[in-house]
Structure formats: C-alpha cells, structure tokens
ROFILO-709651 format. One record per residue (C-alpha): residue number from 1; x, y, z. Coordinates in pm, 1 decimal. Example, Ala and Ser with C-alpha at 12.3 -4.5 7.8 and 13.67 -1.06 7.14 Angstrom:
! residues 2
<1, <1230.0, -450.0, 780.0>>;
<2, <1367.0, -106.0, 714.0>>;
END
This chain:
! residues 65
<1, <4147.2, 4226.7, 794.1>>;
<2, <4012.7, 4527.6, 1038.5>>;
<3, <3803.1, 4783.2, 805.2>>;
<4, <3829.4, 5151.0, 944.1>>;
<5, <3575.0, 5305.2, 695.3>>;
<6, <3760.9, 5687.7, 752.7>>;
<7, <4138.6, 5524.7, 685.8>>;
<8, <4109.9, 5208.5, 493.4>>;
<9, <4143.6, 4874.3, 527.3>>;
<10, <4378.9, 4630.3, 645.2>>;
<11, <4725.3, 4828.1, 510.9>>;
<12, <4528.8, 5032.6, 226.0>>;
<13, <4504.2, 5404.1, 379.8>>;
<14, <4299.4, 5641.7, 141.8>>;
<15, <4581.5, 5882.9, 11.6>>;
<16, <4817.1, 5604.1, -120.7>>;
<17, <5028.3, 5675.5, -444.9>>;
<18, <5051.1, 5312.8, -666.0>>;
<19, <5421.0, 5254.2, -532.8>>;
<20, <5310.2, 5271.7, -189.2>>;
<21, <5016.9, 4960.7, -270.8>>;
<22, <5260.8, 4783.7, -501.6>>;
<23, <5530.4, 4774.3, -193.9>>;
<24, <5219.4, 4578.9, 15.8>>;
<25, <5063.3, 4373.3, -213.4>>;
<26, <5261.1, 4362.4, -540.3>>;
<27, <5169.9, 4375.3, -893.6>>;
<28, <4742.1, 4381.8, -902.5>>;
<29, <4612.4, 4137.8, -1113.0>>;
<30, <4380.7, 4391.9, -1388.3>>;
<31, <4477.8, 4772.4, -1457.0>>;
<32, <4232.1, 4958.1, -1627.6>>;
<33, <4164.1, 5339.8, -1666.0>>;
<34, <3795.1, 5449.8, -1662.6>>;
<35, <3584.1, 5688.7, -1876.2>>;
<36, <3733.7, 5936.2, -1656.4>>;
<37, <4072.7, 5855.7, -1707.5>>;
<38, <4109.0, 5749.0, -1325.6>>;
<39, <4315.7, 5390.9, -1301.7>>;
<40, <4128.8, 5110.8, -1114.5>>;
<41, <4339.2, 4820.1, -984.3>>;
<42, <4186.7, 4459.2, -940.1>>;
<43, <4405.8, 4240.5, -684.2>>;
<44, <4197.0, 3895.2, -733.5>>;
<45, <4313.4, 3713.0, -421.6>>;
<46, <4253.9, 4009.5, -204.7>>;
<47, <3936.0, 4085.5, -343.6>>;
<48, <4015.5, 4441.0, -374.9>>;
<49, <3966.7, 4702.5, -631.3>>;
<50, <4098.4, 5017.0, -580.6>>;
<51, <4072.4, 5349.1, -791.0>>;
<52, <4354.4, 5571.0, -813.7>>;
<53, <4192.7, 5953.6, -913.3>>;
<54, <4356.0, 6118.0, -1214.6>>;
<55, <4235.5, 6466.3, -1082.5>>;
<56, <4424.7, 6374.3, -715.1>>;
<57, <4790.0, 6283.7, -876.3>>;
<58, <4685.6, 5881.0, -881.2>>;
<59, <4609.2, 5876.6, -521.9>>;
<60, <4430.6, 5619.4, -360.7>>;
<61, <4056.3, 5709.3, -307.5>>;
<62, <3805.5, 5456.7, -327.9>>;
<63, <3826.3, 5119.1, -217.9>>;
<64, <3561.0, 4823.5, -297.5>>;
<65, <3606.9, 4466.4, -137.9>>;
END
C-alpha cells in the first residue's frame, strides 16, 4: 500500500463519489452518518475509514488507516 498524503492511498484518491470506492473494494463493512450528517465508511480488513462530506456531494475527503 504506497500512501501519497496529497492523493490518497493505495487506489483511494480524495475526490471519490461512494460508487467509485464500492467498484475497488466492495460493500464497507459499517455505514454511519455523523452529527454532521457526513457518511463515514468502515472497511474492517482494510483498516480504512473513510468520510464522505455531505456539504461536497458525498465525496471522498478524509481518510484514516
């Protein structure tokens, strides 16, 4: 897995919609939206857990691993 901390990491580019990560990696393990509405995905195996900002049409904008 090659971390590029302006891109990504791995496949995961910042600026993803959720079809785009789903096509990679599948259904995540956990969905849950936070207090500000803004959907965080949990992929176990991966130890990822992306958020998906409400206020940026769901894209793909924060990435902890």
């Amino acid at each position: 897995m090659i971390v590029n901390p302006k891109n990504g990491i791995d496949q995961l580019l910042f600026g993803m919609s959720h079809a785009d990560v789903t096509s990679l990696y599948g259904k995540a393990d956990n969905v849950f939206l936070d207090e500000e509405e803004n959907s965080i995905w949990v992929y176990n195996a991966l130890q990822f857990r992306l958020t998906f900002y409400a206020d940026e049409n769901f894209r793909l904008g924060y990435i902890i691993t």
